[in-house]
Kinemage of the C-alpha trace (Angstrom):
@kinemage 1
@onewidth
@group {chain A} dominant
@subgroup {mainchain}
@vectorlist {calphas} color= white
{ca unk a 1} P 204.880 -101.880 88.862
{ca unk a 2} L 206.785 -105.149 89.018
{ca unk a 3} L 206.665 -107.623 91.073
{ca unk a 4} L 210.231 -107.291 92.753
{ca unk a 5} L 209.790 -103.585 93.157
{ca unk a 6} L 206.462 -104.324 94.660
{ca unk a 7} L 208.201 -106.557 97.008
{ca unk a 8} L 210.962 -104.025 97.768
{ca unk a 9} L 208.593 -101.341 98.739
{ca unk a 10} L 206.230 -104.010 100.887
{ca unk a 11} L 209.793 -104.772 102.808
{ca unk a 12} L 210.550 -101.098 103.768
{ca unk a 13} L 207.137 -100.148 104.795
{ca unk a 14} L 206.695 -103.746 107.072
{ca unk a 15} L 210.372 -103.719 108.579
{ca unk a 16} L 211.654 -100.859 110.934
{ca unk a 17} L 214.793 -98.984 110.229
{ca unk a 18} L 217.201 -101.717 112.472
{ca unk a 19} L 215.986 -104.468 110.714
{ca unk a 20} L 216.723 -102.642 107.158
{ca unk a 21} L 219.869 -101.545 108.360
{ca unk a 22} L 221.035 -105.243 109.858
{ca unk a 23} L 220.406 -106.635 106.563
{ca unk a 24} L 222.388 -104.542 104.597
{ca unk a 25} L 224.921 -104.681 107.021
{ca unk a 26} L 224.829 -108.504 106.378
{ca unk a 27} L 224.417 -108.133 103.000
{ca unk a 28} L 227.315 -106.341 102.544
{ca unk a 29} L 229.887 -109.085 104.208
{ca unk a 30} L 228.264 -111.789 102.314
{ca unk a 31} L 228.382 -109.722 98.882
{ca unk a 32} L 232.182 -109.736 97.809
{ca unk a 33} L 231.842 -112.360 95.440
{ca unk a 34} L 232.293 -111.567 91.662
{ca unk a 35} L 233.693 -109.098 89.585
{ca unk a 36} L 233.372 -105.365 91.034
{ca unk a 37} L 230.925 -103.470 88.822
{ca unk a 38} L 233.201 -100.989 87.146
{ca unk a 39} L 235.602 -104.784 86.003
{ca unk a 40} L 232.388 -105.717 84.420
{ca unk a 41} L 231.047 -103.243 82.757
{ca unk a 42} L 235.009 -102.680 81.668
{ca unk a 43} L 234.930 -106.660 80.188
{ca unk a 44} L 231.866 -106.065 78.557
{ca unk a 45} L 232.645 -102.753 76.843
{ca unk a 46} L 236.115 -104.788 75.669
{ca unk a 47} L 233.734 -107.562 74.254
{ca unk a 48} L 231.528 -105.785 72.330
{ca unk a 49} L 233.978 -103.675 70.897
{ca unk a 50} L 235.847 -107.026 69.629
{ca unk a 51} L 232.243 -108.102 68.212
{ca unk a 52} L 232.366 -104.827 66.235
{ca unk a 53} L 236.023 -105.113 65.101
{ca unk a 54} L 235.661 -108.798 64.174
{ca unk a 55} L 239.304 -109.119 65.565
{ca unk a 56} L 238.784 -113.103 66.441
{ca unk a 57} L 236.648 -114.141 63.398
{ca unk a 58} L 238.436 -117.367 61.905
{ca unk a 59} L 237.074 -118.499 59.015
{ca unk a 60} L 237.814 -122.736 58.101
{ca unk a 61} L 236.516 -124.119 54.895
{ca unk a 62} L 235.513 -127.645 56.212
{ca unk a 63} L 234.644 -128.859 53.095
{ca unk a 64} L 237.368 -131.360 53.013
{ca unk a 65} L 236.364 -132.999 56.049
{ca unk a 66} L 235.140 -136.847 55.990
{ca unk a 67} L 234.860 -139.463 58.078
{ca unk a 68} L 237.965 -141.954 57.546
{ca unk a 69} L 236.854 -145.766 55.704
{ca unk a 70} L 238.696 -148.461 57.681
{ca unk a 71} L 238.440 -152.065 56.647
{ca unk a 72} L 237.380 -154.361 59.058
{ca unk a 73} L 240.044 -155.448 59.915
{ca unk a 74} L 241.198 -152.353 62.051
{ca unk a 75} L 238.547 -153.267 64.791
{ca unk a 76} L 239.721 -156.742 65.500
């Protein structure tokens, strides 16, 4: 087994049923932050589907591209 899942079932056998039940409840009221499952799964279904359909795939030949010469005489 892992080790989080180890440490899951160590918590419900050493805590009673109050204590379990408080720290959900807390757990709950602190957990609102972040996208709601189904919004993520929803964004990440979108984004893979764009990977597949190559929809934002720009394509630059930088060949062309080179660092400009200036004389000297542009520094002072």
């Amino acid at each position: 087994m892992s080790e989080m899942l180890l440490k899951l079932k160590k918590y419900f056998q050493d805590n009673s049923r109050e204590k379990i039940e408080s720290d959900w409840e807390r757990t709950k009221k602190e957990s609102p932050k972040g996208p709601k499952l189904k919004e993520f799964l929803d964004v990440t279904k979108m984004f893979f589907k764009w990977q597949e359909e190559k929809y934002f795939i720009i394509k630059e030949n930088n060949d062309k591209l080179a660092t400009p010469k200036y004389s000297s005489e542009f520094l002072f």
